[in-house]
C-alpha positions as CSV (number, residue, x, y, z in Angstrom):
1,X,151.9,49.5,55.2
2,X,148.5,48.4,56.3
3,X,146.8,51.4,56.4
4,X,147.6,52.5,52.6
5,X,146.8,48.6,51.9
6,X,143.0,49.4,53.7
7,X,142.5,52.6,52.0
8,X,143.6,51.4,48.2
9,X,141.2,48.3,48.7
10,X,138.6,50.5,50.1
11,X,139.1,52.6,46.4
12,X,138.0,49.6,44.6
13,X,135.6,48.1,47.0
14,X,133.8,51.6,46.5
15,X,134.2,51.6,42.7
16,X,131.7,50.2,40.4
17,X,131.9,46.2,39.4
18,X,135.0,46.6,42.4
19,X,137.8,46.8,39.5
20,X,139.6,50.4,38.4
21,X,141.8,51.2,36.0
22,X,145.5,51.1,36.5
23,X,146.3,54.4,35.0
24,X,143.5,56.2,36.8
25,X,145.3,54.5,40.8
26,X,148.5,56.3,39.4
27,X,147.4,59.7,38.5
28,X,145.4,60.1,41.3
29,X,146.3,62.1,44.1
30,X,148.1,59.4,46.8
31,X,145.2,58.6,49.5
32,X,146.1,59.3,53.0
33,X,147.8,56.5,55.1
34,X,149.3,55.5,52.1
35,X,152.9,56.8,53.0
36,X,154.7,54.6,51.0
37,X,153.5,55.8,48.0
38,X,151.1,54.2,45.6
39,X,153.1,52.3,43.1
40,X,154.8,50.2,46.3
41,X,151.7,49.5,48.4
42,X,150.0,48.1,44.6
43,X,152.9,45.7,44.0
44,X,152.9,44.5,47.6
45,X,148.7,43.9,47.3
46,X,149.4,42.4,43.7
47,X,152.0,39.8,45.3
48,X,149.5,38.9,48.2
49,X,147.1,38.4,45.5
50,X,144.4,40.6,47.1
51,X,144.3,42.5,43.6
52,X,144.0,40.8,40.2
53,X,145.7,42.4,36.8
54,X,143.3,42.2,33.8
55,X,145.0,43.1,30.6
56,X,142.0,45.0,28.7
57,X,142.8,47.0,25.5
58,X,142.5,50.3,27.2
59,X,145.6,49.1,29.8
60,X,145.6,47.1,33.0
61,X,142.6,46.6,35.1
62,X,142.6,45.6,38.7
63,X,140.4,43.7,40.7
64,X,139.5,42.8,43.8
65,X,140.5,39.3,44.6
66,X,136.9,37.2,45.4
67,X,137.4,35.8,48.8
């Protein structure tokens, strides 16, 4: 689990303004060390609050949780 939480937070630390798109997490091709698969390790991040869901008009948006 920690490993595919390090490398979907490293995703959206690299990403510009540190927030992607929901949809575009999904259809990506699953990271390596993320075993569980994406869907599980977002929920789990989500529920720690690490991540924030925006509701935009284009879909959900997440964002890294300011620290």
């Amino acid at each position: 689990l920690s490993p595919g939480r390090r490398t979907l937070l490293s995703l959206v630390r690299r990403s510009r303004h540190r927030e992607v798109p929901l949809r575009e997490l999904q259809r990506g091709k699953t990271p390596p060390g993320a075993a569980l698969g994406v869907p599980f390790i977002l929920h789990d991040l989500l529920g720690s609050q690490q991540l924030l869901s925006v509701p935009t008009a284009a879909g959900p948006l997440l964002r890294l949780a300011e620290s």
